[in-house]
C-alpha positions as CSV (number, residue, x, y, z in Angstrom):
1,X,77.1,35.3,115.7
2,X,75.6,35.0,112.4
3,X,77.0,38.0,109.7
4,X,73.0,38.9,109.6
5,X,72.5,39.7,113.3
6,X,76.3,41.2,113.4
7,X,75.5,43.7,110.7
8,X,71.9,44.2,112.5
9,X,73.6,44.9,115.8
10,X,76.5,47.2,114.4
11,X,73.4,49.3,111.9
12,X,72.2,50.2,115.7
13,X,75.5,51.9,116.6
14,X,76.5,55.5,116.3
15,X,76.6,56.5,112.5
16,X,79.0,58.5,110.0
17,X,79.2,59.5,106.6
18,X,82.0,60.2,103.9
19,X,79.7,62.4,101.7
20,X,80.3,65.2,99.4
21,X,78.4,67.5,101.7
22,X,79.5,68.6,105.1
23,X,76.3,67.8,107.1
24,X,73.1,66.6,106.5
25,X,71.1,68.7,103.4
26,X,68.3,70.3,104.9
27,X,64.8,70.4,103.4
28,X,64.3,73.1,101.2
29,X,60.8,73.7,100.0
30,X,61.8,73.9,96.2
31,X,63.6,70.7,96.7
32,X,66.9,72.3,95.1
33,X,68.8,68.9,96.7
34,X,67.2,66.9,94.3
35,X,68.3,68.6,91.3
36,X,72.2,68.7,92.6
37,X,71.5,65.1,93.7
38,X,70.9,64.1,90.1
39,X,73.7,66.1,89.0
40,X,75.9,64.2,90.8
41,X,74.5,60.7,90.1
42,X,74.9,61.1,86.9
43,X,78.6,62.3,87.3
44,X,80.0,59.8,89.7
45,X,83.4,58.6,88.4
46,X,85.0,61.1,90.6
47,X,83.0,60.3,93.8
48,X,83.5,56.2,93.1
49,X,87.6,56.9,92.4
50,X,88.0,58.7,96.0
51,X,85.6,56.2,97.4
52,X,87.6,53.4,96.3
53,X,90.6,54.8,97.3
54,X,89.3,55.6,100.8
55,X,88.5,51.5,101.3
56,X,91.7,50.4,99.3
57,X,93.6,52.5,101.9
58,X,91.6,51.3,105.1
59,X,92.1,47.5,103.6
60,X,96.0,47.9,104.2
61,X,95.2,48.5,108.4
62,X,92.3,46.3,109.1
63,X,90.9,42.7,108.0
64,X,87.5,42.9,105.9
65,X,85.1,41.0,106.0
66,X,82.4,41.9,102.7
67,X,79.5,40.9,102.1
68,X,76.9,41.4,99.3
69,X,73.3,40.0,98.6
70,X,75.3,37.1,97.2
71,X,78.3,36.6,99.1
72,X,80.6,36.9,101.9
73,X,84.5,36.7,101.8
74,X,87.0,37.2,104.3
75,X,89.8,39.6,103.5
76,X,89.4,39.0,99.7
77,X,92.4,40.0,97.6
78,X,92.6,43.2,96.6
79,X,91.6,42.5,93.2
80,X,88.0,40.9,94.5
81,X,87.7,44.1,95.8
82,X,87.8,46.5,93.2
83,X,85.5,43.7,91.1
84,X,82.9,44.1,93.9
85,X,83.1,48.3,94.7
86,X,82.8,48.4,90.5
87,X,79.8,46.0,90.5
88,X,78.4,48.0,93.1
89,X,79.2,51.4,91.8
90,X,77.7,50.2,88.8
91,X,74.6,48.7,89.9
92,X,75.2,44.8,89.4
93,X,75.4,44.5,92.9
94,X,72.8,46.9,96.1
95,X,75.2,47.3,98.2
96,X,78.5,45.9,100.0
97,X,79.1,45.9,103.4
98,X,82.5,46.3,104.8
99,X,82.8,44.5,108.9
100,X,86.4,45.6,110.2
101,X,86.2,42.3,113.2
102,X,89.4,43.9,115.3
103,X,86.9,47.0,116.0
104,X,83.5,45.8,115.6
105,X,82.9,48.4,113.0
106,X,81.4,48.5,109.4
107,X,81.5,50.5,106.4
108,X,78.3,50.4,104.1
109,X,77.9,51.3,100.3
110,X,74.7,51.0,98.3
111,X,74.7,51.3,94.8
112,X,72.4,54.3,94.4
113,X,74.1,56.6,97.1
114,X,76.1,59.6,96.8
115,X,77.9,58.1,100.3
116,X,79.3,55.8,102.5
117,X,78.2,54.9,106.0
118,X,79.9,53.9,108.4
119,X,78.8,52.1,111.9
120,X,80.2,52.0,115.3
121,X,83.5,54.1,114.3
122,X,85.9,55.3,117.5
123,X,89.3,56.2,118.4
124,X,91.9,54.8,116.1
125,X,89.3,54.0,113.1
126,X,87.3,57.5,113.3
127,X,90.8,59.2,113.6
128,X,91.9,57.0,109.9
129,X,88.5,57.5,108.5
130,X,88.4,61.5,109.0
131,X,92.0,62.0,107.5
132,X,91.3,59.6,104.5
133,X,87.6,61.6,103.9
134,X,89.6,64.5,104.0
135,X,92.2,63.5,101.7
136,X,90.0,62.3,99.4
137,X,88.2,65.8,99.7
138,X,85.8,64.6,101.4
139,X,83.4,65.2,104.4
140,X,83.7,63.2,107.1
141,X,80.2,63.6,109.9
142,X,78.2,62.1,112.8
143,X,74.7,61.1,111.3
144,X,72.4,63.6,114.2
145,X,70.8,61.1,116.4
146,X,67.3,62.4,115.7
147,X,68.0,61.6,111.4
148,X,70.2,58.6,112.4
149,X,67.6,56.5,110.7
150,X,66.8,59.3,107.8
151,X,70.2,59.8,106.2
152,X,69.0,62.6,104.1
């Protein structure tokens, strides 16, 4: 299976975040999330440390495969990784997406989001990716079906 129609078939899969929230912001009519949004965006280190650390963590259990718009490599060194997560947290790169094969899972990062998704998460994986979120200090969530698609 091509990586395209792999990460096609795995974005149709149940869906998680690691955010800094709990659960999905509601709307608010005064938009208040928008303000705090921008507030964090423009503050980020924090948020792209724990991040990192979450992935960097995950790496030492499972084989990666990542892929940007520009490339694919399979279990880079760890080094390759932390050039790509900067590039992305920086805006060089959209996004990265993380395929964990042994699971048929993925993690996904864009550039401009205060989050990370991740797709078709269960048993061992969703039991690692809660206890890293948390010790990171993070939130770790099912997307609701209805707002899978959504995402705030």
């Amino acid at each position: 299976m091509e990586l395209r129609d792999r990460i096609d078939a795995l974005i149709d899969k149940n869906t998680y975040l690691i955010d800094i929230f709990p659960k999905t912001v509601p709307r608010k009519a005064d938009n208040r999330y928008f303000a705090v949004e921008k507030y964090f965006q423009q503050n980020r280190s924090e948020l792209e440390r724990k991040l990192t650390a979450i992935i960097l963590k995950l790496y030492c259990y499972y084989d990666f495969t990542v892929i940007t718009e520009d490339s694919a490599a399979e279990n880079p060194q760890a080094e390759e990784l932390l050039v790509l997560l900067k590039k992305c947290f920086g805006g060089d790169i959209g996004y990265i997406n993380i395929i964990m094969p042994e699971c048929d899972a993925m993690l996904s990062l864009s550039s401009s989001d205060l989050y990370m998704t991740a797709y078709n998460v269960s048993g061992k994986l969703k039991d690692m990716l809660s206890q890293l979120a948390c010790s990171e200090g993070l939130f770790f969530y099912e997307v609701p079906t209805d707002k899978q698609k959504e995402q705030k």
